[in-house]
N, C-alpha and C positions, 0 to 999 in steps of 0.2 A: 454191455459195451460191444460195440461192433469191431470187428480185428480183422477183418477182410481186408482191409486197406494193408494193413500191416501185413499181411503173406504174401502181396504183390508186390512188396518193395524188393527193389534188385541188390542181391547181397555185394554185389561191385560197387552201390554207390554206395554203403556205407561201409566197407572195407577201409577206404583210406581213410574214415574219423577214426576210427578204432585205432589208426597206425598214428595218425596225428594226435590224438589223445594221449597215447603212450609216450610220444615223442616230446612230447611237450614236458613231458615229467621225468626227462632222462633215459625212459624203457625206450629198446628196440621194438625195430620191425617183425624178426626175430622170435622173440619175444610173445608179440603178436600172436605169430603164425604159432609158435608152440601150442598157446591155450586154444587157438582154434583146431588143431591136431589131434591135442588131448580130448575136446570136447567132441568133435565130427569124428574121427577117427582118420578123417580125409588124410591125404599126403601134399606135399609140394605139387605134385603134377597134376590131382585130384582138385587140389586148391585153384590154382592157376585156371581149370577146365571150367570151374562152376564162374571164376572173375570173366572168363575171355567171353562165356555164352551169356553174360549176364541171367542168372538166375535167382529166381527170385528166392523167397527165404522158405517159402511155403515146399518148395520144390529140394534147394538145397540141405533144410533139415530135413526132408523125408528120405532123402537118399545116404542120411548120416549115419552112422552108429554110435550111439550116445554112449559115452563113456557111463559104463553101472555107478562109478561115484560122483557121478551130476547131483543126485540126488540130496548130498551130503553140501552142496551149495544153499545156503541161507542167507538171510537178509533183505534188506528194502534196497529196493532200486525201481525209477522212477516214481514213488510215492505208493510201489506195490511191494509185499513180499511174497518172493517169489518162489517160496516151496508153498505158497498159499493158491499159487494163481491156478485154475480151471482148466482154463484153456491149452493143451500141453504146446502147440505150435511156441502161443507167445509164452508160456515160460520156458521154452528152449532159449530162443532169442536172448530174454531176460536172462537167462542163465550165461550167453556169452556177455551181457550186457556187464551183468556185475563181476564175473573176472577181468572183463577189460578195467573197470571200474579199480577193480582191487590193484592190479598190477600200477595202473595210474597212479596211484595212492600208495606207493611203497611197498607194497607187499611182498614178500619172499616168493618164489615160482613153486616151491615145494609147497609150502602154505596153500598157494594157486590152484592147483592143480591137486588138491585134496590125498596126499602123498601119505 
């Protein structure tokens, strides 16, 4: 599978699904940004920097520090699991995929966030 496409996507334009995602299901913005936090180690102003320059994801994860309990994220998300997946860019990605995913879906933040 080709993924190239997917490192040049810019994490500002899929920021707001992830907020609209949540929000659709009663979760905060919030919310959000926690799991983004927890997983980049990024901050609010960190955050803000990578949305204002439009960066893309190939860039934004390389500049993260992945939280050591990423790891401990399982399950399928989009028709992959992604403590399976090769490629580590796209299962980072995958990796916020499916905590937005969970949080959508009810999940406790402690749950989330592999506490």
């Amino acid at each position: 599978m080709d993924n190239t496409r997917i490192y040049k996507i810019s994490f500002a334009s899929v920021y707001p699904f992830y907020i609209q995602k949540a929000e659709k299901k009663g979760r905060t913005k919030a919310e959000v940004d926690e799991i983004i936090f927890w997983l980049t180690g990024y901050d609010e102003q960190t955050l803000q920097k990578h949305i204002d320059n439009q960066t893309d994801f190939e860039h934004f994860f390389a500049q993260a520090e992945i939280n050591p309990n990423a790891s401990k994220i399982t399950g399928v998300i989009c028709g992959y699991r992604v403590e399976e997946i090769d490629d580590e860019l796209v299962r980072k990605i995958r990796y916020l995929d499916k905590l937005i995913d969970e949080l959508a879906k009810g999940k406790a933040m402690e749950k989330i966030l592999r506490k």
